[in-house]
VEXPA-127687 format. One record per residue: residue in one letter; chain; x, y, z of N, C-alpha, C in turn. Coordinates in Angstrom, 1 decimal. Each point is the difference from the previous one (the first is absolute). Example, Ala and Ser with C-alpha at 12.3 -4.5 7.8 and 13.67 -1.06 7.14 Angstrom:
2
 r c    n.X    n.Y    n.Z   ca.X   ca.Y   ca.Z    c.X    c.Y    c.Z
 a A   13.2   -5.7    7.8   -0.9    1.2    0.0    0.9    1.2    0.0
 s A   -0.4    1.1   -0.7    0.9    1.1    0.0   -0.8    1.1    0.8
This chain:
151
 r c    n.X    n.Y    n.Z   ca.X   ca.Y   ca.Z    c.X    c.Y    c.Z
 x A    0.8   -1.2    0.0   -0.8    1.2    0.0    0.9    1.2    0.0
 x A   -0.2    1.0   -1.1    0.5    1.3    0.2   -0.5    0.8    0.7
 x A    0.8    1.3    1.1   -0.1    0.7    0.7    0.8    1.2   -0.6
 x A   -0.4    1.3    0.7    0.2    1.4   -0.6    1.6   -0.3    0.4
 x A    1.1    0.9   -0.6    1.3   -0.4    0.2    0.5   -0.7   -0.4
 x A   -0.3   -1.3   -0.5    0.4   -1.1   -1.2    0.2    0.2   -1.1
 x A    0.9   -0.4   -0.4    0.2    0.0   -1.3   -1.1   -1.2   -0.9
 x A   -0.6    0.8   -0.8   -0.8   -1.0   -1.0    0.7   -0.9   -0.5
 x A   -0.5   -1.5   -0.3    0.1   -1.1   -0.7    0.5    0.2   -1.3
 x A    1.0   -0.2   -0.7    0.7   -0.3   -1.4   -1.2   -0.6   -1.0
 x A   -1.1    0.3   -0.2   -1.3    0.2   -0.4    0.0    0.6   -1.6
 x A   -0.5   -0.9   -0.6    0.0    1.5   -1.0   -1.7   -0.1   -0.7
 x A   -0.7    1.4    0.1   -1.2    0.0   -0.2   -0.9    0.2   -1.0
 x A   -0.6   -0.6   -1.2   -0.3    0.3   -1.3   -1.3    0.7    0.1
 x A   -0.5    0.9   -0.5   -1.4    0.5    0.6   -0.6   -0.1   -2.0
 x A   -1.2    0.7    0.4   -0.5    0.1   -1.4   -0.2    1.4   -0.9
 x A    0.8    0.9    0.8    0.5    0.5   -0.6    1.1    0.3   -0.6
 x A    0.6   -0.9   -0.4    1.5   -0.6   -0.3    1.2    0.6    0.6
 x A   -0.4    0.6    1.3    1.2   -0.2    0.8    0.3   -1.4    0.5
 x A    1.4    0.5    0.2    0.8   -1.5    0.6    1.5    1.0    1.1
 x A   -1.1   -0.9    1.3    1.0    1.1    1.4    0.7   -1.5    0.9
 x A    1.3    0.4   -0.3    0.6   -1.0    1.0    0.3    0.8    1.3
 x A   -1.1   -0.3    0.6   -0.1    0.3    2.0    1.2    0.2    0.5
 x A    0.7   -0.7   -0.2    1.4    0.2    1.1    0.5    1.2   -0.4
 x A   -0.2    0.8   -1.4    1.2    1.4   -0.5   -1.6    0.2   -0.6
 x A   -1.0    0.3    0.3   -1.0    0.6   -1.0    0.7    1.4   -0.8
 x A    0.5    0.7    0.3    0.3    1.3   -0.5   -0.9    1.2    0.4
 x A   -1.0   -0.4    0.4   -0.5    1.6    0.3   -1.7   -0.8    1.3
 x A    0.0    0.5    1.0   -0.8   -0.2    0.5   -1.3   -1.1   -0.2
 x A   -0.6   -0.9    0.1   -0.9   -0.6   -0.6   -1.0   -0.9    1.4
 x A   -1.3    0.2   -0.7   -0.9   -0.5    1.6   -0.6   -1.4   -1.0
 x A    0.1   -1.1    1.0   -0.8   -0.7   -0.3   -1.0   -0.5    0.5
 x A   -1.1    0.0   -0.1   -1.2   -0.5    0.7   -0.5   -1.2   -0.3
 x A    0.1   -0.9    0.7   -0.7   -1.0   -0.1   -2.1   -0.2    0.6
 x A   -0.3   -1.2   -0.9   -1.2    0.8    0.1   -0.9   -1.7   -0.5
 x A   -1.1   -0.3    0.9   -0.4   -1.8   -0.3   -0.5   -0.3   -1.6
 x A   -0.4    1.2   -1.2   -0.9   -0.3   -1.1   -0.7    0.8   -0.1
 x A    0.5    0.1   -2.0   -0.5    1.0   -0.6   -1.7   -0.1   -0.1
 x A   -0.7    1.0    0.0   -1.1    0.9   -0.5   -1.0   -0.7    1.4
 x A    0.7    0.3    1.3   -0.9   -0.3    1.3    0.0    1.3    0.4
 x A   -1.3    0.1    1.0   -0.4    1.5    0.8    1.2    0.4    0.4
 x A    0.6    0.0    0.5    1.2    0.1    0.2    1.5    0.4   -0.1
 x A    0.0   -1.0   -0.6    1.3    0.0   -1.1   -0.7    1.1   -1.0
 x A   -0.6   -0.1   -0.4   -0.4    1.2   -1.4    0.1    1.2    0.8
 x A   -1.1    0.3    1.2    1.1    1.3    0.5    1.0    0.5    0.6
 x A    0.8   -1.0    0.1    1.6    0.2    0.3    0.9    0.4   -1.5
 x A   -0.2   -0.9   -1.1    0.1    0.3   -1.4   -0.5    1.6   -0.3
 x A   -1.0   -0.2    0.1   -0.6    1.8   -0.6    0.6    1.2    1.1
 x A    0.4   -0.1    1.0    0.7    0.8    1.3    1.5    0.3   -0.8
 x A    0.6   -1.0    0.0    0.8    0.1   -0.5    0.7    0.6   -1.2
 x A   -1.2   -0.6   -1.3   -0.6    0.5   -1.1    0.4    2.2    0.1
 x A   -1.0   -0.2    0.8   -0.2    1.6    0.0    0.9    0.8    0.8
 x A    0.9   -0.5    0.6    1.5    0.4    0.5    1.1   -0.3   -1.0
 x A   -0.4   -0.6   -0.8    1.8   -0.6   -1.3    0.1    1.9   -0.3
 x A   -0.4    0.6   -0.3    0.8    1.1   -0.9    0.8    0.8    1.4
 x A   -0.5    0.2    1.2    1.0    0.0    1.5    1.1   -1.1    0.4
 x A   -0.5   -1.2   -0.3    1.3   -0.8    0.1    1.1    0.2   -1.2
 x A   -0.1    0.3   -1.3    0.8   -0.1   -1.1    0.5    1.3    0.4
 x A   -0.6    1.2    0.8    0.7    1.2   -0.2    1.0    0.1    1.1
 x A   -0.2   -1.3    1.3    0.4   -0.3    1.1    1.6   -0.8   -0.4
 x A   -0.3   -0.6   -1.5    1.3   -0.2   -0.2   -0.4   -2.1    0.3
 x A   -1.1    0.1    0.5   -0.3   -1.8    0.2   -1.0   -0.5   -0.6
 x A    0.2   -1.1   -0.4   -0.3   -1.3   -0.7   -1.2   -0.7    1.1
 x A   -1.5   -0.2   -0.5   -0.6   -0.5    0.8   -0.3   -1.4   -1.1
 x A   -0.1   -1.4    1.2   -0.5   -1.1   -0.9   -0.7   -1.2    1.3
 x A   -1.1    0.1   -1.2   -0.8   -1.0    1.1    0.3   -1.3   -0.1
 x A    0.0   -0.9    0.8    0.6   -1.7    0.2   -1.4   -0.9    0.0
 x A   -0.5   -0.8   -0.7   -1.0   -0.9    0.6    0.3   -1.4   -0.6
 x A   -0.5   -1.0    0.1    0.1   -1.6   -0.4   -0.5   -0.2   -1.1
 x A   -1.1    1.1   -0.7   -0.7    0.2   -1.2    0.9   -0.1   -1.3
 x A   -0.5   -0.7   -1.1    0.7    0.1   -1.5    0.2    1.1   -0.6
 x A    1.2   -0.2   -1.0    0.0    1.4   -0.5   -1.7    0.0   -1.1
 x A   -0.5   -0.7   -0.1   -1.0    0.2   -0.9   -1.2    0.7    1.0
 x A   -0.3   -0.4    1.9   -0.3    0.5    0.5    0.1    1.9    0.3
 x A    1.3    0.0    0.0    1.1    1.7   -0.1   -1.0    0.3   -0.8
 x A    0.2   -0.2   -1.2   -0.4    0.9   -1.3   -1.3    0.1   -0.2
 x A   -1.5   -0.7    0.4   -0.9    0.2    0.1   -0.3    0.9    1.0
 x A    0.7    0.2    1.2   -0.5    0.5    1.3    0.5    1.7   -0.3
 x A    1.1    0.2   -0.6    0.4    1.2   -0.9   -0.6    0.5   -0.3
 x A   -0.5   -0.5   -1.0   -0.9    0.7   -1.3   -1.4    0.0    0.6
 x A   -1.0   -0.3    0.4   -0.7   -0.3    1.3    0.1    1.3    0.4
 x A    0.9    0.4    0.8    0.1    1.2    1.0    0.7    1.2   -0.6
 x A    1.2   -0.1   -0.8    0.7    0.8   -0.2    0.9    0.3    0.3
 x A    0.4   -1.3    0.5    1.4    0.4    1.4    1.2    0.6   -0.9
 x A    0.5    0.9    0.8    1.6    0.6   -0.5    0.7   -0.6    0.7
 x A   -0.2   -1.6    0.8    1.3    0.1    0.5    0.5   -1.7   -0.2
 x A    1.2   -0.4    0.1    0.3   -1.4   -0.7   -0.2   -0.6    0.7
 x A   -0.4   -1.8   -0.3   -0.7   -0.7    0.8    1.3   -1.4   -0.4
 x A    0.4   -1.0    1.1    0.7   -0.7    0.1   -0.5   -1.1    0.3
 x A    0.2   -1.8   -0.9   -0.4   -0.8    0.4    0.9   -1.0    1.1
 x A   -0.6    0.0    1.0    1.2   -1.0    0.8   -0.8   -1.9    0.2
 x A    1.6   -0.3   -0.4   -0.5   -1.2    0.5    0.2   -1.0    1.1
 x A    0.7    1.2    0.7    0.4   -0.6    1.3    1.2    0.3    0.3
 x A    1.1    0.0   -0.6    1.1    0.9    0.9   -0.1    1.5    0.6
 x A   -0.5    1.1   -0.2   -0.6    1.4    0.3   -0.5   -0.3    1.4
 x A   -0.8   -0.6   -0.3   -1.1    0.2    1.4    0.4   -0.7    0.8
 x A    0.7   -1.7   -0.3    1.0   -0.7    1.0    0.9    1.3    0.7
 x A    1.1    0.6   -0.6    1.1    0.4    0.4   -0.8    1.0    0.9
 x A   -0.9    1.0   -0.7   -0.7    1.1    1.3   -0.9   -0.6    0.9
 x A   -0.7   -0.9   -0.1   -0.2   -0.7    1.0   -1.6    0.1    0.4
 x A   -0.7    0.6   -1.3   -0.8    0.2   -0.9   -1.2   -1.1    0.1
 x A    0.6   -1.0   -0.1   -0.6   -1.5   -0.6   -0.6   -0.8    1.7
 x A   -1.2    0.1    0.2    0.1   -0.2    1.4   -1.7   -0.9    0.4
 x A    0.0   -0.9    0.7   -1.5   -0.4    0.2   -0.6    1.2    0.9
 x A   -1.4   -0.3   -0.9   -1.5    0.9    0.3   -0.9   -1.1    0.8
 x A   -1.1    0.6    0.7   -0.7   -0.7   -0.1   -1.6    0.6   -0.4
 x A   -1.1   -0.6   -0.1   -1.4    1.1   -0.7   -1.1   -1.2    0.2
 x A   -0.8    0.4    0.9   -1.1   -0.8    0.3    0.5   -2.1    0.9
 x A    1.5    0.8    0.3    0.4   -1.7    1.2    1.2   -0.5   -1.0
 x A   -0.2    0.0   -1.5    0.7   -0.4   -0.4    1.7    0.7   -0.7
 x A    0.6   -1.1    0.3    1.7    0.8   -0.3    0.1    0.1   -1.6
 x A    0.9    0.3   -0.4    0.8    0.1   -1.0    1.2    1.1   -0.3
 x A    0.4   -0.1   -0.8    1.3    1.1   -0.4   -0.3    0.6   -0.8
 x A    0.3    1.2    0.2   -0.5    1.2   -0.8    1.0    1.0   -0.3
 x A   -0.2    1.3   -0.6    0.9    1.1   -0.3   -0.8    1.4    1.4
 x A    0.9   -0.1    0.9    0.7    1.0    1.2   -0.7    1.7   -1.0
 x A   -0.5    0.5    0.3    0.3    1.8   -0.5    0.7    0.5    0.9
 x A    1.3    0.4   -1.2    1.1    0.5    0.8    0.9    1.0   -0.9
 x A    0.5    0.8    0.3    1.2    1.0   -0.8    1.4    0.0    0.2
 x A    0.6    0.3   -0.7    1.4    0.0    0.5    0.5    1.3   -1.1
 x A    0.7    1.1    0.6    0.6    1.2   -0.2    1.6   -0.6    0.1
 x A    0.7   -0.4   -1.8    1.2   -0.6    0.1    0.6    1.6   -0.5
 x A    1.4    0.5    0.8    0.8    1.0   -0.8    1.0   -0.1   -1.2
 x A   -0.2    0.8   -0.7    1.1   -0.1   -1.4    0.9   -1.4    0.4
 x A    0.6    0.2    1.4    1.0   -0.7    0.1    0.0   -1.3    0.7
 x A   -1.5   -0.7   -0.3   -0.4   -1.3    0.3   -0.4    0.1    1.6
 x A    0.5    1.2    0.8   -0.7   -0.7    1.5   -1.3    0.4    0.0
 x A   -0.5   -0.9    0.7   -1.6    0.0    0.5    0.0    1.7    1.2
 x A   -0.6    0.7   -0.8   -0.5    1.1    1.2   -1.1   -0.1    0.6
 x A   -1.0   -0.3   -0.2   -1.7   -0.2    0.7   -0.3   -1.1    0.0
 x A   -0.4   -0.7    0.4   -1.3   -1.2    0.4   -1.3    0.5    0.3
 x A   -0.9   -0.3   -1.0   -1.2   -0.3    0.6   -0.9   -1.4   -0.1
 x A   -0.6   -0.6    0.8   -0.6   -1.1    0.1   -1.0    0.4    0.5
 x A   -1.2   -1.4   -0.6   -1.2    0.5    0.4   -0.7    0.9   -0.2
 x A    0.0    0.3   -1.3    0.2    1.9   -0.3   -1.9   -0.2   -0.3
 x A   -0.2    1.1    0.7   -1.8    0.5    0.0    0.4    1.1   -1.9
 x A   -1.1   -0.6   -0.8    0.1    0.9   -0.9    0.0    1.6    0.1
 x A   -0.8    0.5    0.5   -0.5    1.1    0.3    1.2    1.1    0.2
 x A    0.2    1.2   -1.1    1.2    0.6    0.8    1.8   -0.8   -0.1
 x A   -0.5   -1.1   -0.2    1.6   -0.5   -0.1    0.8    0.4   -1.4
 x A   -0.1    0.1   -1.1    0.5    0.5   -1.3    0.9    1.2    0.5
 x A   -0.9    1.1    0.4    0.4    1.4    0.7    0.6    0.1    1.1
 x A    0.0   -1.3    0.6    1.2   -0.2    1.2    1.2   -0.7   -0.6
 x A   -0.5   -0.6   -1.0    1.6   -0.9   -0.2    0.8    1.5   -1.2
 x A   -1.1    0.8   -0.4    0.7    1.2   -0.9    0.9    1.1    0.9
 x A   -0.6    0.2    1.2    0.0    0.8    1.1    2.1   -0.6    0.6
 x A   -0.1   -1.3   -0.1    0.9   -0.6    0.5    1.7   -0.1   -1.2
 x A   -1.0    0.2   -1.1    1.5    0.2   -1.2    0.3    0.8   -0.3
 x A   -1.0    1.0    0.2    0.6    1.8    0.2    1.1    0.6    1.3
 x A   -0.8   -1.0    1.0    1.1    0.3    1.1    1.8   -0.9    0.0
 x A   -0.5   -0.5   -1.0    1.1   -0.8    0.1    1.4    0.4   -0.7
């Protein structure tokens, strides 16, 4: 599990907007959010939050990309769908293993493993500056923007 201070995982992240950021030296600030699946109450407004912060993160100098278990054929519907401006990454289990992401739920008694909502504020220079876990949508976009400005 990564923690604020850590250096990010030797990772490298393909999103669908054809970036490609290797975590450990990303080069310039980059937030990743992880997040359980595309086009849910939820996740869509963490996506559209975000969404409507990319032209403050790009001027902030950072790279925002959201993480879920979803196909890139999933990504690209849930896009175009909403409108998202921001790149969406498919993991299939190293990402959310290494942050620690990947974790049993439970929902009406029963268990299973699921995708964590959680962010991680990595710097230009691969360390982890913020953690958040458990993240309540509401407000968090603007806190995790609030957090790369200060940084």
């Amino acid at each position: 599990m990564i923690d604020q201070g850590q250096k990010a995982p030797a990772l490298t992240v393909e999103a669908t907007d054809g970036s490609r950021i290797d975590l450990s030296a990303p080069g310039v600030p980059t937030i990743l959010y992880f997040y359980p699946r595309d086009d849910t109450s939820g996740c869509t407004r963490e996506a559209q939050d975000f969404t409507s912060l990319a032209d403050d993160f790009a001027a902030a100098g950072a790279k925002v990309i959201g993480v879920s278990r979803d196909s890139e054929k999933s990504h690209a519907k849930f896009i175009d769908k909403y409108g998202l401006k921001v790149g969406l990454a498919t993991d299939e289990g190293p990402l959310s293993e290494a942050f620690g992401t990947w974790v049993e739920k439970s929902m009406y008694g029963r268990k299973y493993m699921g995708m964590e909502r959680a962010t991680f504020l990595i710097g230009a220079d691969g360390t982890v500056l913020k953690v958040w876990r458990k993240v309540k949508v509401p407000g968090h976009a603007g806190e995790v923007l609030g957090a790369v400005r200060g940084a």
